[in-house]
N, C-alpha and C positions, 0 to 999 in steps of 0.2 A: 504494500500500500504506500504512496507517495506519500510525502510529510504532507503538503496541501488537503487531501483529502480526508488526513488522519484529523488533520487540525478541523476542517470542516467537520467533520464528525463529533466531534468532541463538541464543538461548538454547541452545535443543534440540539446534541443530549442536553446541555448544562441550561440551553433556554426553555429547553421543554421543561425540564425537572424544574425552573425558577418558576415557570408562568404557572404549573401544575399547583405550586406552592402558594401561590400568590392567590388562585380561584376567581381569574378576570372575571370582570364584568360582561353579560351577552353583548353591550356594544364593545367593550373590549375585545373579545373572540372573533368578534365580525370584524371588527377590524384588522384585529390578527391575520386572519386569515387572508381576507380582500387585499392583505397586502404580499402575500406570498405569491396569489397568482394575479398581483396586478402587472400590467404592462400598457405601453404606448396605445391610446386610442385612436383607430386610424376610421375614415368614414366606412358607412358599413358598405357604400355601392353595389347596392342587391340587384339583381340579373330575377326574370319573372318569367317562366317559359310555360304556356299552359298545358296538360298531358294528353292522349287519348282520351274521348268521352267516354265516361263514366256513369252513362246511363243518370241517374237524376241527382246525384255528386259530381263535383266538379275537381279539378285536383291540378298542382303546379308544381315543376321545377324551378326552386329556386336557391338562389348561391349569392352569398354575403361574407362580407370581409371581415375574420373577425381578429386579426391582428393583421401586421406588417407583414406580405407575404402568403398569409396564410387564409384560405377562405372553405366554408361551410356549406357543402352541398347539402340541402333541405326539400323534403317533400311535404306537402301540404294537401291536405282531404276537406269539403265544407258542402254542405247542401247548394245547389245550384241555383240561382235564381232571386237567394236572399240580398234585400237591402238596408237589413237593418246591421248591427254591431252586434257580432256573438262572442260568447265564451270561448276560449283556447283551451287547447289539451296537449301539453308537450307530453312526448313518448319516447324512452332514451332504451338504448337495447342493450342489450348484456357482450358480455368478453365473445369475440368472434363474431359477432352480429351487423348488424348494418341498416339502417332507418327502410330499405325495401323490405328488410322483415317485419317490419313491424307495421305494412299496411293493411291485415287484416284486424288488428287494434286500430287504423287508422278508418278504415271503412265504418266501423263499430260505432265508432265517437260521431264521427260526422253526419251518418245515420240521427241521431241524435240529437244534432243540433247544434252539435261543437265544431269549431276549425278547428283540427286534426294535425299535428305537426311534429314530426320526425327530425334527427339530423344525422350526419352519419361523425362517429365519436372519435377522436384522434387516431391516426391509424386505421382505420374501417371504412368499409365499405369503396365508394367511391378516394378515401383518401388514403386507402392501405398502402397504396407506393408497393415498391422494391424490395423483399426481402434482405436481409444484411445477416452477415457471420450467420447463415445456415438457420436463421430463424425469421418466424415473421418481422414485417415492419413494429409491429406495437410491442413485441417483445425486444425487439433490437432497441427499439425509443427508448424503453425502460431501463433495459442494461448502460445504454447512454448515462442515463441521469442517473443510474447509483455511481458510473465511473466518475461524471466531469459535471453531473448540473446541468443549471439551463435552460429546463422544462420539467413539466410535471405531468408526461401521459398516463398516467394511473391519480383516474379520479379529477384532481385538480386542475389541469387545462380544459377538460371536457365541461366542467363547471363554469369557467370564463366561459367560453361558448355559447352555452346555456344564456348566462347573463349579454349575451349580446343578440343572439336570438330572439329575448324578450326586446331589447333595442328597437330590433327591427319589427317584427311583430308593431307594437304602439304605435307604431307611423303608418298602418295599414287601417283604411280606411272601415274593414269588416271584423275589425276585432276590438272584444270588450277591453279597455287596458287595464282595468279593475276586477278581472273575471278571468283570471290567467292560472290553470291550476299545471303542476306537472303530475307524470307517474313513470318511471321505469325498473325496468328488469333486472337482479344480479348485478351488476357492476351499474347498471341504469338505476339500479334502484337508490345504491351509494351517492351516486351522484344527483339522485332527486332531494335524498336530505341534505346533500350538502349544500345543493343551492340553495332550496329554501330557506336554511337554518341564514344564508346572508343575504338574499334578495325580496327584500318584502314585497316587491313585486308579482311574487308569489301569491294567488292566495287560498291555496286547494295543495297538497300535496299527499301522493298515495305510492311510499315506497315499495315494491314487491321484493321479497327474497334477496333486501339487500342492506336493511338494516342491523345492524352487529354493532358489540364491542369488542376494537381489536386489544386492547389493554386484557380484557375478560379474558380474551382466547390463547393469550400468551400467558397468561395466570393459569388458565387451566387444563395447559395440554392439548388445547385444540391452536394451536401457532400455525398449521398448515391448511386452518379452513378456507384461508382465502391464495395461498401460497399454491394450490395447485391450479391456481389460471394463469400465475407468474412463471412456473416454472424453468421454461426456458432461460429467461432472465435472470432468475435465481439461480438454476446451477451454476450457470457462467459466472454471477457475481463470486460464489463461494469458492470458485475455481483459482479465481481473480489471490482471493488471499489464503488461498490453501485453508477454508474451514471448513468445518462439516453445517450442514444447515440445520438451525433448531433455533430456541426460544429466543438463544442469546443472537445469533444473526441474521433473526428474522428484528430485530430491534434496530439492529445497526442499518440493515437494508431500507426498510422501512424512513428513518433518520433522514434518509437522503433521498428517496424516491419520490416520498407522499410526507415531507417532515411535520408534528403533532400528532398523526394517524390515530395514534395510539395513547395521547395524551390530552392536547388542547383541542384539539378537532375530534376527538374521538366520539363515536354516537352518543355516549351519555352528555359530553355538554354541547353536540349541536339540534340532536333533535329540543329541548327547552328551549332553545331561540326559534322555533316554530311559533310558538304558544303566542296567541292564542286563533291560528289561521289551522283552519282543519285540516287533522292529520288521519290519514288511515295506516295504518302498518302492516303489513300482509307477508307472513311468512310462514313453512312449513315447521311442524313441531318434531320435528327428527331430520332436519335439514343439518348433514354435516357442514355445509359451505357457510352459513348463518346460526350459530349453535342459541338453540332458544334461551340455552342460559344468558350469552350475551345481550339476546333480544329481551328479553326480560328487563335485563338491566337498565336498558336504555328506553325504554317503554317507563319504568318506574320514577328515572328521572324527568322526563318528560311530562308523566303525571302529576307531579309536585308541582311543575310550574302551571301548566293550565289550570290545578285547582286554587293557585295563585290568583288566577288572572278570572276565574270564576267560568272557566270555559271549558271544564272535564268532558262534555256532550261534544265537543269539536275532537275529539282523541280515542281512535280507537284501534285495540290489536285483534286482529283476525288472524288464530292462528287454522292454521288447513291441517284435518285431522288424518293422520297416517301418511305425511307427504313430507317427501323429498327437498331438493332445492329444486323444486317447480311450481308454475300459477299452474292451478288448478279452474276447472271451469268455473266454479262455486267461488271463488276467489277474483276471478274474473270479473264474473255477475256484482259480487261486492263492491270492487273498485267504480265499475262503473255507476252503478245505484250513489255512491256518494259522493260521485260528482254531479251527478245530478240533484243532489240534495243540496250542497254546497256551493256549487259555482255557477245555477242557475238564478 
């Protein structure tokens, strides 16, 4: 390991372990945080291509800037014909996925009533690129940023995104800008609390199978439930300093990929910065990749605050009974029923 990297390491333990101490404030956190993946705001110059007809949905390509260099191919679903302002439904998809999967959730919504809105997530889909050193694009990004920094593809780039997304979104003449909910899947789901928990612009949010504490699962033996969609990247990194992978260099890796993960960021103090904008939680109760123990955890915190805020009816865990890391149909059906409860 270089002295640079050793020192950045140490670094980032010793702020995490101060801030942990300290027990920011939620605007502190937000802040925190919004400043890890802040960067240069460039205009968003969205592109609007509209798709095949879609029978009585209407649906578009479209592509926005959301840094320097870097832009956001987007698919968009909504009822045909409407002139008034509707609600939004962003839909974020899990490790390996890509916002074209996710247009049978997008047909569903829109169906419905909602503009329907996908994007595809660092490395995916349309942005997957070129594989490097024998692994995918999104895994090679990640090995990147444990070696040298720079980015943040696991979770937190994806989140900027998210928040520019909504950007662009507000300046559309068919959409509510006060009626904006998200939901996604697995690593989509991660990324749905995490934006919520900093963009009150949010104001619906229904994580699937992607809320955890990763502090929990290094506590208790479960360090690889999320470690098996890193993999590639993680062996390499452990290669990198001749370690074996476990509790202790899933801390270290972590430090540098996604740094907080597991401390300031971590689900017990972002989901409470929801409160008091309605939260669904949807996760399987034998799901090795989200261990309900952790899900618990971060539910119970979450719960304090909303009964805080007099808002416990806007908070709820649905857990799927006898299920895996999967949405279930019954799970499905829930998510949707409360947005439509919510963000109509």
């Amino acid at each position: 390991m270089s002295r640079t990297l050793l020192l950045l390491t140490l670094a980032l333990a010793a702020a995490t372990a101060a801030t942990s101490a300290q027990s920011p404030s939620p605007a502190g956190t937000r802040e925190a945080f919004l400043k890890v993946i802040d960067r240069p705001r460039v205009a968003l110059d969205p592109t609007v291509t509209p798709r095949p007809d879609e029978g009585e949905l209407a649906s578009e390509a479209i592509s926005f800037a959301s840094e320097a260099g870097g832009r956001v191919p987007t698919l968009l679903f909504k009822r045909r014909g409407s002139s008034s302002r509707q609600p939004v439904v962003i839909v974020l998809h899990g490790t390996g996925g890509s916002k074209d999967g996710m247009t049978s959730r997008l047909r569903d919504l829109a169906q419905r009533g909602f503009v329907a809105v996908a994007i595809d997530g660092r490395y995916h889909g349309e942005r997957a690129g070129t594989a490097a050193d024998g692994m995918s694009s999104y895994q090679a990004a990640i090995l990147r940023a444990y070696r040298s920094g720079g980015e943040h593809p696991f979770l937190y780039d994806t989140v900027w995104d998210v928040m520019r997304l909504i950007d662009y979104l507000v300046t559309r003449a068919d959409v509510d800008p006060a009626h904006i909910g998200v939901t996604g899947v697995s690593k989509g789901g991660m990324e749905t609390y995490l934006a919520a928990a900093v963009d009150p612009r949010i104001a619906v949010a229904v994580p699937m199978i992607g809320v955890q504490s990763f502090r929990w699962a290094l506590e208790h033996g479960a360090w690889d439930s999320r470690a098996w969609t890193l993999r590639e990247a993680l062996d390499a990194a452990a290669k990198d300093t001749r370690a074996s992978v476990g509790a202790s260099f899933m801390r270290m890796f972590y430090d540098r990929v996604a740094p907080g993960v597991y401390g300031v960021f971590d689900g017990p103090a972002m989901l409470p910065l929801i409160a008091p904008r309605p939260l669904l939680v949807i996760n399987g109760d034998s799901d090795p990749r989200t261990p309900v123990g952790g899900v618990r955890e971060c539910v119970a915190a979450a719960e304090r605050a909303y009964a805080a805020q007099g808002a416990s009816d806007r908070l709820k865990l649905h857990l799927q009974p006898d299920a895996g890391h999967q949405v279930t149909p019954a799970a499905d059906r829930a998510a949707l029923e409360w947005f439509e409860r919510w963000l109509k």
